[in-house]
Steps between C-alpha positions, in 0.01 A plus 500: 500500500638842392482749815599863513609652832336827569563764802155548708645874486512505128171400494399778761695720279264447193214532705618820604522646161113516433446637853510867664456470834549135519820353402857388636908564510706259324661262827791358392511266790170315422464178470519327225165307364548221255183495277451224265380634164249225482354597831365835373136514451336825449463641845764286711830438510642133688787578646782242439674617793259612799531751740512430883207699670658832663537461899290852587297552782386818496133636636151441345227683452374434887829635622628153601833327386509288211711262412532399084624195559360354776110631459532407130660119523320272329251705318506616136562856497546783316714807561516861356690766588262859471400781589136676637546828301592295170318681243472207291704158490421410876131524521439353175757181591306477842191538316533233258600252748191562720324402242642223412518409859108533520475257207643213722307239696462587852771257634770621223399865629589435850860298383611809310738816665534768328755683629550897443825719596527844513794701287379803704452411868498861615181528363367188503447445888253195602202719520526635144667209348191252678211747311637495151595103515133494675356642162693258278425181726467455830691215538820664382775535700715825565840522615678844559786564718879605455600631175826330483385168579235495230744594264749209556188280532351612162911451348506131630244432227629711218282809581629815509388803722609829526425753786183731472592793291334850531398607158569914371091519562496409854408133419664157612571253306646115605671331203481139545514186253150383390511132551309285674686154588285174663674273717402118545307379790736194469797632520456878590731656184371756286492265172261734272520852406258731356543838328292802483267387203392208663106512467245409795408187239855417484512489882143337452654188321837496680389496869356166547799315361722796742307393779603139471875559448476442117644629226244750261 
């Protein structure tokens, strides 16, 4: 089988051209993801060469700690690195997947984490972060917390981050890769990775086989 080896950063990098206020920095020090170029259907991307789940604990949207690794073992889950005041990319990723979400039996429903990390946790406390993931689904889970640590988290998986960046017109804007990666419930590594133009059908067809550690 022919494979090609691609940098998750690359791929955050050509997600970042088509964005403005979503996007990411080029991180040399990614990882490196082998994809196999049969593996490729039109939404997701197998990865060849998994990621191991990032070891944050950081706060949710109740104020309490939260630990990635621990709260998550076991259980197919998705993760996405965001922001609340996203004018676009994040509330239409979050979006799609709540719908998707809602098109699953009852049991699969309950299996499934979706995970989503601030880029801008100055902003996003709990309280504010709980009331927009509220809106999206409430079954989502938010994680804000130290700045530093979210960024190295977000790296370990090939996602780049920069700081929160005051704009000439008074706005803020968080670039940030666009991806969103699944990791097994078998053996807890972020084996799938989705891009921006993934559609809630995509996510539709892809999450039952997600939620059973399979590949799309």
């Amino acid at each position: 089988m022919h494979t090609t080896r691609v940098t998750a950063a690359a791929l955050a990098v050509a997600a970042a051209l088509t964005l403005s206020a979503c996007g990411s920095d080029s991180d040399k020090g990614s990882p490196v993801a082998e994809v196999s170029a049969s593996a490729k259907t039109k939404a997701a991307t197998v990865l060849d060469r998994p990621f191991e789940k990032p070891d944050l604990v950081l706060t949710d949207t109740h104020g309490k700690q939260y630990s990635l690794r621990e709260q998550t073992k076991g259980k197919p889950t998705l993760i996405y690195f965001g922001y609340t005041n996203c004018p676009d990319v994040c509330p239409l990723t979050m979006s799609n997947i709540a719908i998707a979400r809602k098109a699953l039996p009852k049991a699969d429903q309950d299996k499934l984490q979706v995970v989503f990390v601030t880029t801008d946790p100055e902003r996003d406390t709990p309280d504010s972060l709980g009331k927009w993931l509220k809106a999206q689904d409430p079954a989502f889970i938010g994680l804000t917390g130290d700045f530093n640590k979210i960024q190295a988290g977000a790296r370990s998986i090939g996602i780049g981050i920069d700081p929160p960046k005051k704009e000439k017109d008074g706005s803020v804007v968080s670039m940030h890769g666009a991806q969103v990666i699944a990791f097994s419930p078998k053996s807890d590594e972020g084996y799938v990775l989705y891009g921006e133009d993934t559609t809630a059908e995509d996510y539709t067809q892809d999450l039952p086989k997600l939620i059973k550690g399979e590949n799309p």
